[in-house]
C-alpha positions in Angstrom: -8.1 -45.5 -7.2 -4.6 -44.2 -7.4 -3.2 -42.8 -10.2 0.2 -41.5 -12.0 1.1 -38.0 -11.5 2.8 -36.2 -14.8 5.3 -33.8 -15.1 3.0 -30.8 -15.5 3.4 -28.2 -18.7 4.0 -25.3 -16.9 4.6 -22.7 -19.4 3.4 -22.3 -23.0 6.9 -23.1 -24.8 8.0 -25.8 -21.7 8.7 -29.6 -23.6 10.9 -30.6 -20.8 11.7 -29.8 -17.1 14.2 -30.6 -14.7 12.7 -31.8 -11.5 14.9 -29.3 -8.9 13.3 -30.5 -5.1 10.4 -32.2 -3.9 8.6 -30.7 -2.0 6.4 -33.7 -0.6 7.6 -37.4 0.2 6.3 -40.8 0.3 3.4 -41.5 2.4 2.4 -37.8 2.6 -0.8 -36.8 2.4 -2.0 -34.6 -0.9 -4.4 -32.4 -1.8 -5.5 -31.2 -5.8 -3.4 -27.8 -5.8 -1.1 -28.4 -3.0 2.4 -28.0 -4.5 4.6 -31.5 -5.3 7.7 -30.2 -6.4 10.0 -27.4 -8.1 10.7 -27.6 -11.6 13.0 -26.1 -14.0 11.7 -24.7 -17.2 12.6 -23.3 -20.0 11.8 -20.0 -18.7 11.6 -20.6 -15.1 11.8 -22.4 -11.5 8.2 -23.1 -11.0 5.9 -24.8 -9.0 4.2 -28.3 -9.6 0.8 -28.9 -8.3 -1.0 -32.0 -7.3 -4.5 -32.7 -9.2 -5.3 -36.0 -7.5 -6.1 -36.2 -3.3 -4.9 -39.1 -1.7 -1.0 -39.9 -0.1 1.7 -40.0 -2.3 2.5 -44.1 -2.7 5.2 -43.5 -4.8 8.3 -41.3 -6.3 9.1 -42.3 -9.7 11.7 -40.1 -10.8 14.9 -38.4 -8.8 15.4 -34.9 -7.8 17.6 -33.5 -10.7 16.4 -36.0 -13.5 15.3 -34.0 -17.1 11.6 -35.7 -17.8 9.9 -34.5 -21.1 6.0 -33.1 -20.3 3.4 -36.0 -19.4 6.5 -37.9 -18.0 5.6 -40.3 -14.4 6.7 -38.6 -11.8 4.7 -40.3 -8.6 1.8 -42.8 -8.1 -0.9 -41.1 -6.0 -3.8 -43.3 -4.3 -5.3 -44.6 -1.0 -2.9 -45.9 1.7 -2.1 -49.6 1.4 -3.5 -49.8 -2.1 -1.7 -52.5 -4.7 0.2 -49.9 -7.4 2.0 -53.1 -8.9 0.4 -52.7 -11.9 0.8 -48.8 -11.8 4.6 -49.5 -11.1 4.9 -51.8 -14.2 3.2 -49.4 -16.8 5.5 -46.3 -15.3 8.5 -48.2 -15.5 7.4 -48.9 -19.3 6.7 -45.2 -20.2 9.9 -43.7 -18.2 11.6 -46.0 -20.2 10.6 -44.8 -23.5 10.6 -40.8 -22.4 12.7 -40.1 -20.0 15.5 -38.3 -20.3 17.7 -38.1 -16.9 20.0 -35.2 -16.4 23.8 -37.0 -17.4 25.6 -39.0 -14.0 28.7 -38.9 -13.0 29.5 -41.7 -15.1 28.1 -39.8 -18.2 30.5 -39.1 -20.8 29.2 -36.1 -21.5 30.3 -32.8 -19.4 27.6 -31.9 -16.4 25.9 -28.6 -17.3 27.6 -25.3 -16.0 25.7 -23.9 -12.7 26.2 -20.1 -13.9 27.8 -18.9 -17.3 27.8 -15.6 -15.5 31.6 -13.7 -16.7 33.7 -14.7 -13.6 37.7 -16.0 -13.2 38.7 -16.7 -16.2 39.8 -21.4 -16.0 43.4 -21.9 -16.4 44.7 -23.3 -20.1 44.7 -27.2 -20.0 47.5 -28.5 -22.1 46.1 -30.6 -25.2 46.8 -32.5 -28.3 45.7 -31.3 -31.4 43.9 -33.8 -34.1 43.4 -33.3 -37.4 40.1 -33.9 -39.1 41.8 -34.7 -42.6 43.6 -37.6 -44.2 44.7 -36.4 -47.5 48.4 -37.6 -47.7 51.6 -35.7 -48.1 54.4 -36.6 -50.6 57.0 -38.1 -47.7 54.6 -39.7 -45.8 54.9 -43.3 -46.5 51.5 -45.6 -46.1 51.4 -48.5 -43.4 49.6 -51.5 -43.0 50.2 -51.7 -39.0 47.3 -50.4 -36.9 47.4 -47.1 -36.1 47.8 -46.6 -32.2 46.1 -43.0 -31.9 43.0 -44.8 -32.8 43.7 -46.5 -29.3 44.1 -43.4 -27.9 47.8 -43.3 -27.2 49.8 -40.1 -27.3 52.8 -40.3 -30.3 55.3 -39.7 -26.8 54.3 -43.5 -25.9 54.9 -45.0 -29.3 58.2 -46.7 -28.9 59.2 -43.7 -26.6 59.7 -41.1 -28.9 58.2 -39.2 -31.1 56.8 -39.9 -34.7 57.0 -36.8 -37.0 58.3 -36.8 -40.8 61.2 -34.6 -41.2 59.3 -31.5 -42.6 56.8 -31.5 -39.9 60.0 -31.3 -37.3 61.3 -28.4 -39.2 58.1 -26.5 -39.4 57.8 -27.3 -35.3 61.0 -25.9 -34.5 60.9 -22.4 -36.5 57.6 -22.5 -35.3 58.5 -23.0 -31.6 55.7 -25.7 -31.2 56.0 -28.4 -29.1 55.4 -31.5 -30.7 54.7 -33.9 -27.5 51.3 -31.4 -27.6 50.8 -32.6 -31.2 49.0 -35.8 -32.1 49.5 -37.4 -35.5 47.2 -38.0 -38.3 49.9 -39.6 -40.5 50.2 -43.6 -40.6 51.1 -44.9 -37.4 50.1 -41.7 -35.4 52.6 -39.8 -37.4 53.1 -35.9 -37.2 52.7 -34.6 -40.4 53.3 -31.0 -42.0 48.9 -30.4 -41.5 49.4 -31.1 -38.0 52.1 -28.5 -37.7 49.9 -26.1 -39.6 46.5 -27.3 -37.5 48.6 -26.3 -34.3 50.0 -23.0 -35.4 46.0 -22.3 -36.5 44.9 -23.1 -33.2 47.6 -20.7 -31.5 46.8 -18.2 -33.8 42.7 -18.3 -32.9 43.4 -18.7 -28.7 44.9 -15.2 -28.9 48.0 -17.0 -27.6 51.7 -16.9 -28.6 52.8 -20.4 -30.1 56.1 -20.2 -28.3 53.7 -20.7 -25.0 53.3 -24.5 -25.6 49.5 -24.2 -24.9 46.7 -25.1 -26.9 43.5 -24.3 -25.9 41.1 -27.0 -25.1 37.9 -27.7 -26.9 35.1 -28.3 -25.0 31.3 -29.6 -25.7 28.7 -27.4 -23.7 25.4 -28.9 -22.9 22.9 -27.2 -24.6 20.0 -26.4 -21.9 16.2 -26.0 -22.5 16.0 -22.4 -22.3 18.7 -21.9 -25.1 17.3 -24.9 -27.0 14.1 -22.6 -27.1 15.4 -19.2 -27.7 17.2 -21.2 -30.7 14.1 -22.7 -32.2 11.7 -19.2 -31.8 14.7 -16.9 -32.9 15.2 -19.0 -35.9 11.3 -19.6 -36.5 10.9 -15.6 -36.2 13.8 -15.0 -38.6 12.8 -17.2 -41.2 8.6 -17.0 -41.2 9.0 -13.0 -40.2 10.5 -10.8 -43.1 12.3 -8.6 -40.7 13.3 -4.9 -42.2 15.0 -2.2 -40.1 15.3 1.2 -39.4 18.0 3.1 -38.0 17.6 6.6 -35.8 19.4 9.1 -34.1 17.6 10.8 -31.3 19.1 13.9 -29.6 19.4 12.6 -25.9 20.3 15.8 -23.8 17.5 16.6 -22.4 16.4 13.2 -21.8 19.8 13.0 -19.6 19.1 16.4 -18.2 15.6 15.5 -17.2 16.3 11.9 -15.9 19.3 12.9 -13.5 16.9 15.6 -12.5 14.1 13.1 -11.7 16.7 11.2 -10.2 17.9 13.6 -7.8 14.5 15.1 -6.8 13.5 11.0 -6.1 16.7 11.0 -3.9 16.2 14.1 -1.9 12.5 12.4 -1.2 14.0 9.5 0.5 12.9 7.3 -3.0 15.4 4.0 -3.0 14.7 3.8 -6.8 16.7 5.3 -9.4 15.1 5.9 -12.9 17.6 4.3 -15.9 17.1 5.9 -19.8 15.1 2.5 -20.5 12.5 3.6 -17.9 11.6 6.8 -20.0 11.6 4.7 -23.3 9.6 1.9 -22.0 6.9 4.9 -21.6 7.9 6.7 -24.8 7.6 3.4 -26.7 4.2 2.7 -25.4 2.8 6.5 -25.8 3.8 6.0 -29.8 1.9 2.9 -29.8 -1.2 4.4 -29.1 -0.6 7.0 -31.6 0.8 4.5 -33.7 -1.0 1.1 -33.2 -0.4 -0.4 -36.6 2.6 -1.1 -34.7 1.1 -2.5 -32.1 -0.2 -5.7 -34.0 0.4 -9.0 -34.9 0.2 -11.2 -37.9 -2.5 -13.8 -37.6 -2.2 -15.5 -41.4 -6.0 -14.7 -42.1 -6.2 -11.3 -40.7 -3.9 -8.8 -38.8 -4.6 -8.2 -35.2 -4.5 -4.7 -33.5 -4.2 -5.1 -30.4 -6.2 -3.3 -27.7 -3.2 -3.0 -24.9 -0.3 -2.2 -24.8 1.9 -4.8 -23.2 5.6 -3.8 -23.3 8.7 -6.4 -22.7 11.8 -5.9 -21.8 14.5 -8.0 -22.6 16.6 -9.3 -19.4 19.7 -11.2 -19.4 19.6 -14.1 -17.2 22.0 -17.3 -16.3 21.6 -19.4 -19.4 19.8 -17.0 -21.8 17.4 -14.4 -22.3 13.3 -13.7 -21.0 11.1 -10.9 -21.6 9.0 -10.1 -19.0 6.0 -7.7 -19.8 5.3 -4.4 -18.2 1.5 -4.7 -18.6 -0.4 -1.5 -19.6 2.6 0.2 -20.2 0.7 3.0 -21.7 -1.5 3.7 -18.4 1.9 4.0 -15.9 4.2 6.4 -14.9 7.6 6.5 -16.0 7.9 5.8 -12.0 5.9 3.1 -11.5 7.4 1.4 -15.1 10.8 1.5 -13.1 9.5 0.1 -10.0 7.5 -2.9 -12.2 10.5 -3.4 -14.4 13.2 -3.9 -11.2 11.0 -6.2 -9.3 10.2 -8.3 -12.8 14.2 -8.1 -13.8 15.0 -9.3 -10.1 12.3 -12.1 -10.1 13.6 -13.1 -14.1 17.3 -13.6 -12.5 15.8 -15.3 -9.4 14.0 -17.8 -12.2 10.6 -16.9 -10.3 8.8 -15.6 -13.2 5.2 -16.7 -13.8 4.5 -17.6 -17.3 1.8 -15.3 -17.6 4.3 -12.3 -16.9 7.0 -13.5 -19.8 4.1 -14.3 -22.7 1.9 -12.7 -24.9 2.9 -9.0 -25.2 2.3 -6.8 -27.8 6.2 -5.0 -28.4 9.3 -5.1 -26.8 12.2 -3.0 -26.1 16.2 -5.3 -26.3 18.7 -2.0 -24.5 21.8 -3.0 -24.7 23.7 0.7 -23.9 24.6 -0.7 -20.9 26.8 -2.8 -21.8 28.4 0.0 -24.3 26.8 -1.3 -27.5 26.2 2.4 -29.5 23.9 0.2 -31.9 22.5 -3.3 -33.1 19.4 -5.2 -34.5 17.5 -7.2 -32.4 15.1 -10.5 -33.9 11.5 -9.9 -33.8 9.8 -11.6 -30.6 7.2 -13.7 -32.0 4.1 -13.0 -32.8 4.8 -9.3 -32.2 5.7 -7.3 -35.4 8.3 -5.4 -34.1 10.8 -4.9 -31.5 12.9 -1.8 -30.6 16.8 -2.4 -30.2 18.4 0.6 -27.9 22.0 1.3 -28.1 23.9 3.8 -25.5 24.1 7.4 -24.9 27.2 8.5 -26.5 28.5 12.3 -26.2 29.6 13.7 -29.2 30.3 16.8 -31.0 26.9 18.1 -32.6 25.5 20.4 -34.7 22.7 22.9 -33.7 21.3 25.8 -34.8 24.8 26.1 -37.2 27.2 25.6 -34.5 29.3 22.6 -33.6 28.5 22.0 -30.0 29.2 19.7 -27.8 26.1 17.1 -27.2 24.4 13.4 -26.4 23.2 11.4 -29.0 21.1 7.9 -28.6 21.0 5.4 -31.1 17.9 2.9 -32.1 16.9 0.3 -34.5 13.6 -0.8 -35.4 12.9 -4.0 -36.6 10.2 -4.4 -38.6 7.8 -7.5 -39.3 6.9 -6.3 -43.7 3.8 -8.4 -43.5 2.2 -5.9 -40.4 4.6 -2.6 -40.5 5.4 -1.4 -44.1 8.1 0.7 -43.8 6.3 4.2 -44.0 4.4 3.1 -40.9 8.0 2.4 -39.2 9.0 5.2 -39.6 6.2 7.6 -38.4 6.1 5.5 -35.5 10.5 6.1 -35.2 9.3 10.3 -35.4 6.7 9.9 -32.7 8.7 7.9 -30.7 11.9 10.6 -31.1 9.2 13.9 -30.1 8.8 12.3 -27.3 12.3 11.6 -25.8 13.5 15.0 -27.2 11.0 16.7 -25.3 10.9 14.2 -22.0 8.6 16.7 -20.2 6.0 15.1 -22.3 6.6 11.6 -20.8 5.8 13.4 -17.1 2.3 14.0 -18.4 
């Protein structure tokens, strides 16, 4: 009897996917756990499996189209069997839950393919509206349609430009241009707001108002990774009382010992080069187990210690953030946590994660020294009760044993979830964590 495949949950927080490539097509033959298609999550490009044998009678939805989980996506059966009815109930349930990805013809702008920093897109001249009608003393009411509402530019009305006398004056000290103003007076008039709305915009592009150029505004689609990053960060921040505490670890002989290790791996013929977070992946997960209050997670009727120690690390990718988890973080060397944390980081930006190697961990470490942050607070990852935010290594004058001397400093932030981690706790787990980077040889063991 044939039946109507669903777009497939693939991952714990995935509502929607985006159906990338079939990997099958009509009349092929099928199997339960053969692979259908590819499909963009949340998280992740994954793999859709079939659950029904039989040959595939029908495609019901279009490479690229954004279906919601349970969505039709093909009719599965025997060859030659009648799907009309099949046909008619998809067609009424696509119709009430899909949501394809926007056409050509869509008004709204087509989703970016990378919002990774690259050339910078050249300014698009503009017109500037205002949002606000409150009227001016010399602006004089009028019952005649307003032709801005039909979308005409005040240089077509009557070929020339509409603009009361102050809002002329304040153009021309101002050196604005008032064809790249549009009116909000009667008529499509430039009034003195617009003047002031355009000098406002100048001033916030960064640009010089003598240039002519506005800026142009833009609506950016907002994708289903950063719709949930949006809705956990905000759950975590407001069911999570967050606290934090600041350290400063002495990093020197972290530094000395890592461009040691470094070297040595080099001179073995090693490929792999060790980075700070390496070493505080493993010193985070050693001050677990000496701390494992820490290592918990509220659970409403009871707090749960965890009996593992399941570390992420935060990785940017195109379109947002995932944390995959270096499993038994405790248990591996500081080698073998940067050999699991490149291939994970290299798999997250290839969108090959599985979901069981981006959920439920136990902490997680958010370094952001790379990109020359000194400090910050990171949000809790949900349910854990605490996450560790890493800034960079900064050399700086110091003081030891009296003297002012010349050293390297590394700056951290704990945030805390108060219902698990009081802050007495956070703090002897900061100390433990700190013994161990300033005395790296430790982490070796």
């Amino acid at each position: 009897m044939a039946k109507i495949s669903e777009m497939t949950q693939l991952s714990p927080t995935m509502s929607e996917g985006v159906l990338v490539k079939w990997l099958k097509k009509k009349g092929d033959s099928v199997a339960p756990g053969e692979i259908l298609a590819e499909v963009e999550t949340d998280k992740a490009v994954m793999e859709m499996e079939a659950f029904d044998s039989g040959v595939i009678l029908e495609i019901l939805a279009q490479e690229g189209a954004k279906l919601p989980v349970g969505a039709p996506v093909a009719i599965i059966g025997k060859a030659g069997e009648d799907i009309t009815s099949l046909l008619s109930e998809a067609k009424s349930r696509s119709s009430a839950t899909t949501s394809t990805a926007p056409t050509q013809n869509s008004p709204e702008p087509t989703p970016s393919p990378s919002p990774s920093p690259g050339p910078r897109p050249k300014k698009q001249e503009t017109v500037v509206t205002s949002t606000v009608s409150e009227p001016e003393e010399e602006e004089v009411s009028s019952p005649k349609e307003n032709p801005v509402s039909r979308g005409l530019s005040p240089s077509a009305l009557e070929g020339r430009i509409k603009a009361s006398p102050l809002a002329k004056r304040l153009a021309e000290e101002s050196g604005i241009d008032l064809s790249k103003i549009r009116g909000s007076g009667p008529d499509g008039r430039i009034i003195k707001r617009d003047i002031e709305n355009g000098i406002s915009a100048f001033s916030s592009s960064g640009t010089s108002p003598f240039a002519g150029e506005i800026m142009q505004e833009e609506k950016l689609p907002i994708s289903g990774m950063r719709k949930t990053i949006a809705s956990r960060l905000v759950h975590s921040k407001t069911h999570q009382p967050h606290f934090y505490l600041d350290m400063e670890i002495d990093a020197d002989a972290l530094v000395h010992l890592r461009e040691n290790f470094n070297s040595d791996l080099k001179e073995s013929g090693e490929e792999i080069k060790l980075s700070i977070n390496d070493f505080i992946i493993r010193a985070s997960a050693l001050a677990l187990l000496k701390v494992p209050e820490v290592n918990s997670s509220w659970r409403e009727d009871h707090i749960l210690k965890h009996g593992r120690v399941d570390i992420g690390v935060a990785v940017s990718i195109e379109g947002g953030l995932i944390t995959p988890y270096v499993r038994n973080a405790d248990k591996r060397s500081v080698l073998e946590i940067g050999r699991t944390v490149k291939e994970l980081a290299s798999r997250a930006r290839e969108r090959k994660l599985k979901p069981e190697e981006f959920s439920d961990g136990t902490f997680t470490v958010s370094n952001l020294g790379m990109f020359g942050v000194n400090r910050f607070a990171a949000v809790i990852n949900e349910p854990e009760a605490a996450i560790l935010a890493v800034g960079n290594v900064v050399s700086k004058p110091v003081i030891k044993n009296g003297n002012i001397v010349p050293g390297k400093t590394l700056s951290v932030c704990l945030s805390c979830d108060h219902r698990v981690v009081d802050g007495a706790v956070g703090a002897g787990w900061l100390e433990v964590f700190r013994n161990f980077l300033e005395h790296p040889l430790r982490l070796l063991a």
